[in-house]
BATI-954635 format. One record per residue: residue number from 1; residue in three letters; x, y, z of N, C-alpha, C in turn. Coordinates in pm, 1 decimal, always signed. Layout:
N
+-----+-----+----------+----------+----------+----------+----------+----------+----------+----------+----------+
!   i !  aa !     n_c1 !     n_c2 !     n_c3 !    ca_c1 !    ca_c2 !    ca_c3 !     c_c1 !     c_c2 !     c_c3 !
+-----+-----+----------+----------+----------+----------+----------+----------+----------+----------+----------+
! NUM ! Ala !        X !        Y !        Z !        X !        Y !        Z !        X !        Y !        Z !
...
+-----+-----+----------+----------+----------+----------+----------+----------+----------+----------+----------+
This chain:
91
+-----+-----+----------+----------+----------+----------+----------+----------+----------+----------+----------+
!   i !  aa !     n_c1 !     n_c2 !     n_c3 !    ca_c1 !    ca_c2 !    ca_c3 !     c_c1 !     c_c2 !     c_c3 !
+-----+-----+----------+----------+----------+----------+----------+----------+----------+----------+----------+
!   1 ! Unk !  -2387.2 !  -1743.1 !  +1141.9 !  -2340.8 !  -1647.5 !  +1044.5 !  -2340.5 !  -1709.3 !   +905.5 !
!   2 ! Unk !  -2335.5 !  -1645.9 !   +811.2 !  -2366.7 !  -1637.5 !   +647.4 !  -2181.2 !  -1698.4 !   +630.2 !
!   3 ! Unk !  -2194.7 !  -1820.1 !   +507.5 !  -2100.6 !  -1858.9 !   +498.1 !  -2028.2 !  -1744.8 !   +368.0 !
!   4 ! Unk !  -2104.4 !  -1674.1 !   +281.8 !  -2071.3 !  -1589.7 !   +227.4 !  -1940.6 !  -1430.6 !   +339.7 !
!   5 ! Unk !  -1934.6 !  -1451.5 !   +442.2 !  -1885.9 !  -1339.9 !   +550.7 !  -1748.7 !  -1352.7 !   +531.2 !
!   6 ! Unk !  -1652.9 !  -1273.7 !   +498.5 !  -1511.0 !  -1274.0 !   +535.0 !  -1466.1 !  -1178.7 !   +595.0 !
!   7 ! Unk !  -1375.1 !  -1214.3 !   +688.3 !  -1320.9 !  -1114.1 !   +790.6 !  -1223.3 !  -1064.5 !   +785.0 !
!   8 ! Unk !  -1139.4 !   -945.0 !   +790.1 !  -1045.0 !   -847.6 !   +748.6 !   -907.9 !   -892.8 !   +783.3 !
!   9 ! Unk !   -919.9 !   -971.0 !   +911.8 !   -800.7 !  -1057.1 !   +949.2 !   -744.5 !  -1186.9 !   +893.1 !
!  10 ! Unk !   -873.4 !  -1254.7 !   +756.7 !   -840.9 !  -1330.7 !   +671.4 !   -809.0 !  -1260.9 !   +544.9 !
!  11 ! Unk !   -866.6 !  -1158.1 !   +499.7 !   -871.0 !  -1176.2 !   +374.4 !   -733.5 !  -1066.9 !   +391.3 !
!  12 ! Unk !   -637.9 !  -1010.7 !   +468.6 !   -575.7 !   -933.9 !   +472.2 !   -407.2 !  -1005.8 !   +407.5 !
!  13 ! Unk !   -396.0 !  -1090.3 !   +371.2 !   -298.6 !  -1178.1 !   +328.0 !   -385.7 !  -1237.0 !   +160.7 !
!  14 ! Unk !   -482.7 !  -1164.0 !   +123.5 !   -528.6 !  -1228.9 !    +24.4 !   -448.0 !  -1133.2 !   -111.3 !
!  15 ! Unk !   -382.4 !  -1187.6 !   -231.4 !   -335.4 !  -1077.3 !   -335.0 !   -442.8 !  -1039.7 !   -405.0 !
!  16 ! Unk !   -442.9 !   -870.3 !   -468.5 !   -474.3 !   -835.5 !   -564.5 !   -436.9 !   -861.5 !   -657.9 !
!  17 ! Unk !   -517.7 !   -880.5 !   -796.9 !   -457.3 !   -934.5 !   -927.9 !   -573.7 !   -841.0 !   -985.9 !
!  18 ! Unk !   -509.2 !   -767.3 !  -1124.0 !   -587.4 !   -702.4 !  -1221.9 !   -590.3 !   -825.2 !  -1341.6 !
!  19 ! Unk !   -707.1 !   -880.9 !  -1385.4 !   -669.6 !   -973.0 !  -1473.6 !   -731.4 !   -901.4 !  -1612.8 !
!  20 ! Unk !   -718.9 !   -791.9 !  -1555.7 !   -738.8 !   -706.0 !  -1744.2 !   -585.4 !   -687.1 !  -1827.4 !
!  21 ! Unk !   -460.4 !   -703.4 !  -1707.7 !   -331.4 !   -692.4 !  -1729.4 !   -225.4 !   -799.2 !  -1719.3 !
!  22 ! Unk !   -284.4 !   -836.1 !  -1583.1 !   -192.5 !   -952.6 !  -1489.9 !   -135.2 !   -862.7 !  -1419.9 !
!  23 ! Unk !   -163.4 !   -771.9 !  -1399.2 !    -68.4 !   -659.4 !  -1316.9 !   -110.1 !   -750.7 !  -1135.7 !
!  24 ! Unk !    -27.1 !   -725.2 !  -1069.0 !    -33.9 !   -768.5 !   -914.1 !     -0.7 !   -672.6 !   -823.5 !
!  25 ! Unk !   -116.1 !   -635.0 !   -722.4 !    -61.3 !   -514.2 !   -644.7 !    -31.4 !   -559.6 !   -506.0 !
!  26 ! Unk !    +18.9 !   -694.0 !   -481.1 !    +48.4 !   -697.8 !   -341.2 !    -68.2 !   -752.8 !   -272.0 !
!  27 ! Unk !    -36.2 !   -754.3 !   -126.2 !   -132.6 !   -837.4 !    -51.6 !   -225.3 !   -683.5 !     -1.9 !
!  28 ! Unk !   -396.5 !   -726.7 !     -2.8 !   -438.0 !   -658.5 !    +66.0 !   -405.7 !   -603.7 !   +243.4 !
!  29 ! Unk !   -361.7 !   -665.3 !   +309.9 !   -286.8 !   -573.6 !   +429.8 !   -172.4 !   -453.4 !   +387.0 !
!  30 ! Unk !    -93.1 !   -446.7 !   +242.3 !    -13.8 !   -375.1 !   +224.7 !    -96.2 !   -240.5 !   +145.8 !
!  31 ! Unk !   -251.7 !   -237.8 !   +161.7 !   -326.6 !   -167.9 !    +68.7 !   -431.4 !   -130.3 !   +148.6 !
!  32 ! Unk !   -529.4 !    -32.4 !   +144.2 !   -598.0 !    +28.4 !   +209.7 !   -761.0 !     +9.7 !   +141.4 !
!  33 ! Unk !   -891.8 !     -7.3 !   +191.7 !  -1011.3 !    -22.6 !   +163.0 !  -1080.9 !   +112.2 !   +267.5 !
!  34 ! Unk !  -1170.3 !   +140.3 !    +99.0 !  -1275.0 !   +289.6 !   +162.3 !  -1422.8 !   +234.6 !   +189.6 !
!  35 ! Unk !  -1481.2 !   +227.1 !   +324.5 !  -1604.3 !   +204.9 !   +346.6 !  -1686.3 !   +260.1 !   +368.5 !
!  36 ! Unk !  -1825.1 !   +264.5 !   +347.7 !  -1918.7 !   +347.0 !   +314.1 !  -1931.2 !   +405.2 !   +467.9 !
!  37 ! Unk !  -2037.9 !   +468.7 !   +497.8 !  -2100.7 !   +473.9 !   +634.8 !  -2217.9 !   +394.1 !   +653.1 !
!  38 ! Unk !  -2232.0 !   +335.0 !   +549.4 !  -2346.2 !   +178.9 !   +582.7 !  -2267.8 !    +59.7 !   +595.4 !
!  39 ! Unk !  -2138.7 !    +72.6 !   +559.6 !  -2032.8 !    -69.1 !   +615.5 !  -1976.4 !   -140.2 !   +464.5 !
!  40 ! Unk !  -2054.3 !    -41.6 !   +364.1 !  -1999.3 !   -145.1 !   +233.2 !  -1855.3 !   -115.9 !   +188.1 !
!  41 ! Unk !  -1817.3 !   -190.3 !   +114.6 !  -1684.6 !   -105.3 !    +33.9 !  -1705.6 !    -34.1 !    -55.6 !
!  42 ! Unk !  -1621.4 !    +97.6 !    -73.2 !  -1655.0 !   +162.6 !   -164.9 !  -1540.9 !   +163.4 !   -247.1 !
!  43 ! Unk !  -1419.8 !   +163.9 !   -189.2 !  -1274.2 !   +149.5 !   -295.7 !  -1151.6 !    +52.3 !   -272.1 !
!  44 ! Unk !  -1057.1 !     -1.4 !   -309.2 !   -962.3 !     -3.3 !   -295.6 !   -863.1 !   +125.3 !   -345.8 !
!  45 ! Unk !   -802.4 !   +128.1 !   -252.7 !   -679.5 !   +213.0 !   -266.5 !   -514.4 !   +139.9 !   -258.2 !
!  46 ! Unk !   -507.9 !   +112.6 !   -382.4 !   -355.1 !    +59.6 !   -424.7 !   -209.0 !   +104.7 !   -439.5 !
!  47 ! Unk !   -172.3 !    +55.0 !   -340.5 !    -12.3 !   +123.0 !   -368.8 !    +55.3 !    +86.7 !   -530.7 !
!  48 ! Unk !    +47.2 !   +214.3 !   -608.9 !   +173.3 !   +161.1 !   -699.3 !   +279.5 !   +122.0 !   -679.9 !
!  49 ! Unk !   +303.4 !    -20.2 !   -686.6 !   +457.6 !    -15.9 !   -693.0 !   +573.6 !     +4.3 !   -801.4 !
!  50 ! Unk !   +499.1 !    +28.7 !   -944.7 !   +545.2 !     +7.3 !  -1055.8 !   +626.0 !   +191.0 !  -1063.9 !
!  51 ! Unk !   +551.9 !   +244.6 !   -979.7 !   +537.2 !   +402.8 !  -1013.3 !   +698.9 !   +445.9 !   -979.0 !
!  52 ! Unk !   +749.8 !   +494.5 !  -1100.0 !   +893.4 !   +566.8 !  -1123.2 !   +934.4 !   +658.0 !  -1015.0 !
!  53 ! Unk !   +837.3 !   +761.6 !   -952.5 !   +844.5 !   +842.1 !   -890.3 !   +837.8 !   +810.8 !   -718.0 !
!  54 ! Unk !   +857.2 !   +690.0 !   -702.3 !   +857.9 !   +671.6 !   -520.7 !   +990.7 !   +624.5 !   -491.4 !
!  55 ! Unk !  +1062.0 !   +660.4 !   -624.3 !  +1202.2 !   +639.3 !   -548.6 !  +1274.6 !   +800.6 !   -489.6 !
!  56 ! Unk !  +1205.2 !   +881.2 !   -580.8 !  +1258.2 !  +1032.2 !   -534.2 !  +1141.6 !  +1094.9 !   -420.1 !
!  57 ! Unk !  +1092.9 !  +1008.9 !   -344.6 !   +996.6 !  +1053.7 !   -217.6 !   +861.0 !  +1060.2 !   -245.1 !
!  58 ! Unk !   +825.5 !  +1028.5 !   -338.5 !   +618.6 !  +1047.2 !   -323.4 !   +587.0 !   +908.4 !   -374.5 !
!  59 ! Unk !   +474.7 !   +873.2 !   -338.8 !   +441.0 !   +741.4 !   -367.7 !   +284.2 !   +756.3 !   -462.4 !
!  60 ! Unk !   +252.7 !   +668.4 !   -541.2 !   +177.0 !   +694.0 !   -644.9 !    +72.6 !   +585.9 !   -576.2 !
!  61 ! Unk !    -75.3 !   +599.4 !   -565.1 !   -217.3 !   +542.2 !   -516.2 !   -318.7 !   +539.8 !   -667.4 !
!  62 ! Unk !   -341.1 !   +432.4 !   -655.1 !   -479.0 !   +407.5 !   -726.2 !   -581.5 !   +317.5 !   -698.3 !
!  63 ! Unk !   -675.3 !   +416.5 !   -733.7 !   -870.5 !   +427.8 !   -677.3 !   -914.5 !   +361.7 !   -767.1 !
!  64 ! Unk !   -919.7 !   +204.0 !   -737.9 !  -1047.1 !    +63.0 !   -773.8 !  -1165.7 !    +85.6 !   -722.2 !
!  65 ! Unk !  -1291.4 !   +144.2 !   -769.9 !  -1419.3 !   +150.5 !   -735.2 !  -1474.5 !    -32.0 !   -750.8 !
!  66 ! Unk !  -1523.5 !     +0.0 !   -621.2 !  -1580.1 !   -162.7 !   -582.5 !  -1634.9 !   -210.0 !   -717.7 !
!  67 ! Unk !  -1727.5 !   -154.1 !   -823.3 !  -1750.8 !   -189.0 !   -930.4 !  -1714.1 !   -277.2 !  -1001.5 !
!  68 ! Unk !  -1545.9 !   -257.4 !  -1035.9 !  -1429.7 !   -340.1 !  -1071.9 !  -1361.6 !   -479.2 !  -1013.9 !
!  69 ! Unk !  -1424.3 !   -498.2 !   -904.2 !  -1377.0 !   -604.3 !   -822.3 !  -1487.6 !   -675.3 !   -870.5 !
!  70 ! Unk !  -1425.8 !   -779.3 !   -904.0 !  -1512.4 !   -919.9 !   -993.8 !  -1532.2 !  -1039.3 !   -884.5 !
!  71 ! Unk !  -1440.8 !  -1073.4 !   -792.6 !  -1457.8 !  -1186.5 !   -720.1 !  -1346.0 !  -1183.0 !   -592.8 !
!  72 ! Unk !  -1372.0 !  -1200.8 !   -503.9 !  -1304.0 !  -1270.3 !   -358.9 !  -1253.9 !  -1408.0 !   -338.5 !
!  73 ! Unk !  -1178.1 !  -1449.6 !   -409.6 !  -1157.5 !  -1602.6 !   -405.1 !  -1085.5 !  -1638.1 !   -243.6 !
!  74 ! Unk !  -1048.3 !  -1733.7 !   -237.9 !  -1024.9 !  -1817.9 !   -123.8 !   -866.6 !  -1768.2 !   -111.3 !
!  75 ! Unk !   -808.1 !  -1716.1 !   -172.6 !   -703.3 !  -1605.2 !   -161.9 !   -644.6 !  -1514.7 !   -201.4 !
!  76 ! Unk !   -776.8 !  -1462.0 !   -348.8 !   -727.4 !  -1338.7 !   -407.7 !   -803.5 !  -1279.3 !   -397.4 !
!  77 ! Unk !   -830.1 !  -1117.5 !   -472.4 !   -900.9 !  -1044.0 !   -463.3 !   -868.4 !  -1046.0 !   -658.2 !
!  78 ! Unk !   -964.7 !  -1025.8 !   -739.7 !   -957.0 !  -1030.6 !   -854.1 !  -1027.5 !   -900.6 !   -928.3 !
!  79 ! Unk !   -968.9 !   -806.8 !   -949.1 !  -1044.3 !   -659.2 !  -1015.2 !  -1022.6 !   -713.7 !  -1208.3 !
!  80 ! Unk !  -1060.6 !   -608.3 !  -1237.3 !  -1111.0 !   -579.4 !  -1398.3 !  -1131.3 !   -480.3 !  -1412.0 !
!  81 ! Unk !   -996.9 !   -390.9 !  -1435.1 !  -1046.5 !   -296.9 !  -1484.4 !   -869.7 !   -222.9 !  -1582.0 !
!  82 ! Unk !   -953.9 !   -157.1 !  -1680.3 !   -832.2 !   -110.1 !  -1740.3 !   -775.2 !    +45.1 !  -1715.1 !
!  83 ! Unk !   -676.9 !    +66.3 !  -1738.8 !   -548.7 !   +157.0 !  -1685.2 !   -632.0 !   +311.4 !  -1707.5 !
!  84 ! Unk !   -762.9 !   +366.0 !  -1801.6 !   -790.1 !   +446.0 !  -1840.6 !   -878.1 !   +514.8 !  -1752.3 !
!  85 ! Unk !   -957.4 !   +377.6 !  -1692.4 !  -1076.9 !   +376.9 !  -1598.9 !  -1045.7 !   +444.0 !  -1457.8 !
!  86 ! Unk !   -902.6 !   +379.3 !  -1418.4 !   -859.5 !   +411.8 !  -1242.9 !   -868.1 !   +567.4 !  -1247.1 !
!  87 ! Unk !   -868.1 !   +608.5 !  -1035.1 !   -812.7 !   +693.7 !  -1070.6 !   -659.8 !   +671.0 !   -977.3 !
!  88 ! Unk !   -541.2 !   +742.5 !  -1050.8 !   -395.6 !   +768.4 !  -1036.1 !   -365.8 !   +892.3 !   -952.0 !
!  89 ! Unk !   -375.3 !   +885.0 !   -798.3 !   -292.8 !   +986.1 !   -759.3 !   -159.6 !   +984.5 !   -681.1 !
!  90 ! Unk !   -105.9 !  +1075.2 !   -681.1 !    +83.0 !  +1107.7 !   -620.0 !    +16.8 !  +1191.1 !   -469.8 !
!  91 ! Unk !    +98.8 !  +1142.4 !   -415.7 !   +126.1 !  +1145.4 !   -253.4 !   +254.8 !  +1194.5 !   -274.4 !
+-----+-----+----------+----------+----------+----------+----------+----------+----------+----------+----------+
């Protein structure tokens, strides 16, 4: 196997970091990934935790298009992208 390969059961303890902010969304196991039907990624889906509104029952998600993801390090996941770009939805 390709030493480039990481497996979902490693990288699932790896953090997200926006370094357009420093914002931190938690470990990818606490966050959800959209895959194509050819096997690629197509999104992260991020729990807000910052979001005002999940204390009165709905929880706020935002859509990182793989685009934005800059690098996989050896225990982060590192996006780039700014607050205008995502998309923000309420659950």
């Amino acid at each position: 196997m390709s030493e480039n390969i990481k497996y979902y059961s490693e990288m699932e303890r790896y953090e997200i970091i926006n370094i357009n902010d420093g914002e931190k969304y938690n470990y990818l196991s606490n966050n959800d990934i959209v895959i194509s039907d050819d096997g690629n990624m197509k999104f992260l889906i991020l729990n807000d935790t910052k979001s005002r509104f999940s204390f009165f029952g709905g929880n706020e998600f935002i859509e990182v298009p793989w685009d934005f993801i800059k690098k996989i390090g050896s225990r982060t996941i590192i996006i780039d992208a700014e607050d205008s770009v995502l998309k923000k939805t309420r659950v």
